[in-house]
C-alpha positions as CSV (number, residue, x, y, z in Angstrom):
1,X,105.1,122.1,137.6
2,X,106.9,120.9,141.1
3,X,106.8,125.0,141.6
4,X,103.3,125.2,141.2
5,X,102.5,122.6,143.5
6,X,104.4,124.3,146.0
7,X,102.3,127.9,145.5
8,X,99.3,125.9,145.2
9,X,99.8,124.1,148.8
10,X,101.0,127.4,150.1
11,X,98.0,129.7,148.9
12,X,95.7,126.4,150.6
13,X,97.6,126.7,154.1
14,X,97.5,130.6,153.9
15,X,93.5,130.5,153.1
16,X,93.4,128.0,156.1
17,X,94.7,130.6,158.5
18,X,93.0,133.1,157.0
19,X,89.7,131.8,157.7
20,X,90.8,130.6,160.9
21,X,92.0,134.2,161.4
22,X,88.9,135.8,160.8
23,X,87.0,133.2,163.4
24,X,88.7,134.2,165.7
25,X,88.6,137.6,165.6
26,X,84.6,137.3,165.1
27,X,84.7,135.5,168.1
28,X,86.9,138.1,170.0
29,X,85.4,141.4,169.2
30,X,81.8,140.0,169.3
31,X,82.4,140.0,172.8
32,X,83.3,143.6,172.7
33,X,80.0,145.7,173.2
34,X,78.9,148.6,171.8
35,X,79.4,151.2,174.4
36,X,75.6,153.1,172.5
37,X,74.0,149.9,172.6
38,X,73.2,150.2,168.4
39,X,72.7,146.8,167.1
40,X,74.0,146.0,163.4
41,X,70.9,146.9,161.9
42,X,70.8,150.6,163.4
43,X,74.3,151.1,162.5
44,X,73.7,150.8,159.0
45,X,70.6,152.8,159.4
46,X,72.2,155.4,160.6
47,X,75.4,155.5,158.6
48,X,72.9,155.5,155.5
49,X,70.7,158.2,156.7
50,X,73.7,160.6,157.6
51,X,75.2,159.8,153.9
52,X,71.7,161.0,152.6
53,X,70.8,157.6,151.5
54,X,67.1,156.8,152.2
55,X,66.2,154.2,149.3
56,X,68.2,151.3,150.6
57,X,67.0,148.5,152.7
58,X,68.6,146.4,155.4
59,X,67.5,143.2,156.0
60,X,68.2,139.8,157.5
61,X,69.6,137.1,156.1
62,X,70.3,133.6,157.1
63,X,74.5,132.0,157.2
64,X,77.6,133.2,159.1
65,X,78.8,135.9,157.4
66,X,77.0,136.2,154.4
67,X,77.0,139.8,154.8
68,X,76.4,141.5,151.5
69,X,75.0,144.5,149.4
70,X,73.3,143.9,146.2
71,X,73.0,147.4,143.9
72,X,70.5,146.2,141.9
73,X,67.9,146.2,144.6
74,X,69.6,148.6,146.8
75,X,69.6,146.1,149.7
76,X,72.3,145.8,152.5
77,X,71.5,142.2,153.9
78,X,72.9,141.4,157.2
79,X,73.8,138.0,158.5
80,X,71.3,137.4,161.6
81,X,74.5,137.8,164.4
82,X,76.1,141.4,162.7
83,X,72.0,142.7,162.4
84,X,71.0,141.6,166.4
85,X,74.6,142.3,167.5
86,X,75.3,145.5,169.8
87,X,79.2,144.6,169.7
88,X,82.1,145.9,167.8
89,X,82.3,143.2,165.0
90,X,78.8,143.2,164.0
91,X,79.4,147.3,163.4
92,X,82.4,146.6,161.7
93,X,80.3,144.7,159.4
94,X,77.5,146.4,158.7
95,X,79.4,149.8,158.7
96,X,81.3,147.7,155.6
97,X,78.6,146.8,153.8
98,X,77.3,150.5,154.4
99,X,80.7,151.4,152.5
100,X,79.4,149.3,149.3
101,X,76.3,150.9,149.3
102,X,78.0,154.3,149.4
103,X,80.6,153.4,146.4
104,X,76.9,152.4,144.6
105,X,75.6,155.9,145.3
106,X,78.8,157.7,144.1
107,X,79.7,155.9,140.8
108,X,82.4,154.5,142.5
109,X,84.7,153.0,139.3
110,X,86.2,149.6,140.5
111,X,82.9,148.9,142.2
112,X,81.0,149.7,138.2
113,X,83.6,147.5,136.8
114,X,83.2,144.3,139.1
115,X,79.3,144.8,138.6
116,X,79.7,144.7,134.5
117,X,81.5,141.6,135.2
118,X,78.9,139.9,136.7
119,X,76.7,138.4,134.0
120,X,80.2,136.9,132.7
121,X,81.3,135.4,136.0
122,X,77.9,133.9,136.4
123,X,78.1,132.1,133.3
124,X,81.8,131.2,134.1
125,X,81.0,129.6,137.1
126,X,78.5,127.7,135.8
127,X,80.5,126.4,132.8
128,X,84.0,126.7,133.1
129,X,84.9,123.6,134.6
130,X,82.9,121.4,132.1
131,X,84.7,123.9,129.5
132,X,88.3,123.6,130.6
133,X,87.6,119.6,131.3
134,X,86.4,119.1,127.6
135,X,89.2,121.1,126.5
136,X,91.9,119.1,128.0
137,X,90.4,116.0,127.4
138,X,89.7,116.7,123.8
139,X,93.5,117.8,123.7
140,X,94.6,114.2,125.5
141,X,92.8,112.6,121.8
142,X,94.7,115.2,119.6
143,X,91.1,116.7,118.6
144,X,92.8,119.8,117.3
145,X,89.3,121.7,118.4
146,X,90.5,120.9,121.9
147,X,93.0,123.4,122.2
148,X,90.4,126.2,121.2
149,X,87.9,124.7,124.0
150,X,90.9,125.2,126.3
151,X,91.9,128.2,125.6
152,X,87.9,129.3,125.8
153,X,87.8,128.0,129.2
154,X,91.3,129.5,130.3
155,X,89.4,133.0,128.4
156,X,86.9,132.4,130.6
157,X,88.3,131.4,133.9
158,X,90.6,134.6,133.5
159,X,87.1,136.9,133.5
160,X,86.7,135.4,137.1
161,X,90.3,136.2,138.5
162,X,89.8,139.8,137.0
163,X,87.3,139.9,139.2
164,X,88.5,138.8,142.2
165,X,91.3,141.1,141.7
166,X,88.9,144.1,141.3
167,X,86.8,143.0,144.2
168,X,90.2,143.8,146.4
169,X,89.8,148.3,146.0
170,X,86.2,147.8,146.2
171,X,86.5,145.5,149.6
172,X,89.5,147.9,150.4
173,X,87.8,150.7,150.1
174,X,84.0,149.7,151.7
175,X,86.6,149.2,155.2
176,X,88.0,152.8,154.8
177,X,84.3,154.3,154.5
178,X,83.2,152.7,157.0
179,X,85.9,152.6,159.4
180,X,85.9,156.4,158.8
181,X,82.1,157.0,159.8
182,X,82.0,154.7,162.5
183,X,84.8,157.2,163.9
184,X,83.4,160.1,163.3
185,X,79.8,159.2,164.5
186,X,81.4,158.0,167.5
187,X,80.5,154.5,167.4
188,X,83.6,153.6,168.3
189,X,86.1,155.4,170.4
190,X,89.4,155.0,171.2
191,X,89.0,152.0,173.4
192,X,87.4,149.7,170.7
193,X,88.4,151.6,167.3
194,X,91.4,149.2,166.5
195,X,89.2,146.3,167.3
196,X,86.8,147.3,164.4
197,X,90.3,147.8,162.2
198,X,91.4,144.9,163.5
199,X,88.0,143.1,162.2
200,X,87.9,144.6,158.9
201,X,91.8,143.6,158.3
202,X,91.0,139.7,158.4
203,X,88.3,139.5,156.2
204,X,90.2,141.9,153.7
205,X,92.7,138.9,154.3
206,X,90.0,136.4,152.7
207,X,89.8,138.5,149.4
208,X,93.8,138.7,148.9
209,X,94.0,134.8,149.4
210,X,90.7,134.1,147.2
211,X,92.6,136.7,144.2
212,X,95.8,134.9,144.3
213,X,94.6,131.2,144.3
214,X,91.9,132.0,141.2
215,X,96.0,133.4,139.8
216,X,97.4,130.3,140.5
217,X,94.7,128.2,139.2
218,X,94.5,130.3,136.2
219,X,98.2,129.8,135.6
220,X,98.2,125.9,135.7
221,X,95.8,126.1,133.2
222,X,97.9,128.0,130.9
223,X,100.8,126.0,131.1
224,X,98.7,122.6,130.5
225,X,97.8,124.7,127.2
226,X,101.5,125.8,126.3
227,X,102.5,122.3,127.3
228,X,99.7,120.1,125.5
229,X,100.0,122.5,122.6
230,X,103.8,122.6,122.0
């Protein structure tokens, strides 16, 4: 248990800097313009209009970096400083999201997968702490139906770090795309390229450290199971 402790303080210091990371980049390569002038909004545009894509929206939304693209409306929504920025992070961004939309247009597997997950993650979310809570405290009483709440809750919480381990090709792979365009579109060039990759990189950062703490979590659970049940 002391060694879980020990991950679990790590993977809290690591998503600390990670987020502290990805601040200060935002705050670095926003002050890197756009050499076109393009704001967030038009980069998307236009990377969805040279992909043939024409029946997706991009719209505004409110938050710092609540970037995001839903499939089942077809709608990129861009935080209010990547959709009025004419600087290198906010096409980073919106070339990103761009990328998701793309995967949605070509079938793209891991990106299917993580969106049949959905429903069950919602409902996890919801749930699972009530679930896993019951379970252990059922267990604590020697209710022998606690250990089958548990394990339901443990079932359930494992859905969620499937998913955050899928989300990692599908965030992976939404930077290549749209690293890629923004390249060969020339909106970036080879004096502000690496700060887009550079951009891209840290938030990738935020997905790794989000996938291994839901591991973690999900394997403290386990062994309070295999410990409570034994």
């Amino acid at each position: 248990m002391a060694a879980y402790w020990i991950l679990f303080i790590g993977i809290a210091v690591a998503s600390w800097l990670v987020s502290s990371n990805l601040k200060s980049k935002e705050k670095k390569y926003s002050q890197i313009p756009l050499e076109n002038g393009m704001r967030g909004k038009e980069v998307a545009e236009k990377m969805l209009h040279d992909n043939g894509l024409y029946d997706v929206k991009v719209t505004v939304t409110g938050g710092f970096l609540t970037d995001n693209y839903n499939p089942a409306n077809k709608t990129i929504s861009l935080s209010k400083d990547i959709y009025l920025g004419e600087n290198v992070f906010a096409a980073a961004v919106a070339a990103h999201e761009t990328g998701h939309a793309l995967q949605h247009a070509t079938a793209y597997a891991p990106l299917k997968m993580r969106s049949a997950l959905v429903p069950v993650v919602s409902f996890s979310s919801q749930w699972v702490t009530w679930i896993l809570l019951a379970g252990m405290v059922l267990m604590g009483t020697g209710a022998k139906i606690g250990t089958s709440i548990l394990l339901g809750g443990i079932v359930l919480f494992a859905m969620t770090t499937l998913f955050s381990f899928i989300t990692l090709p599908v965030e992976i792979n939404a930077s290549m795309r749209g690293l890629k365009w923004l390249n060969s579109a020339g909106i970036t060039n080879s004096r502000n390229h690496t700060a887009a990759e550079g951009a891209l990189k840290a938030a990738a950062y935020t997905y790794v450290v989000a996938a291994l703490s839901s591991l973690a979590t999900l394997l403290y659970y386990i062994m309070i199971f295999l410990g409570r049940r034994n």
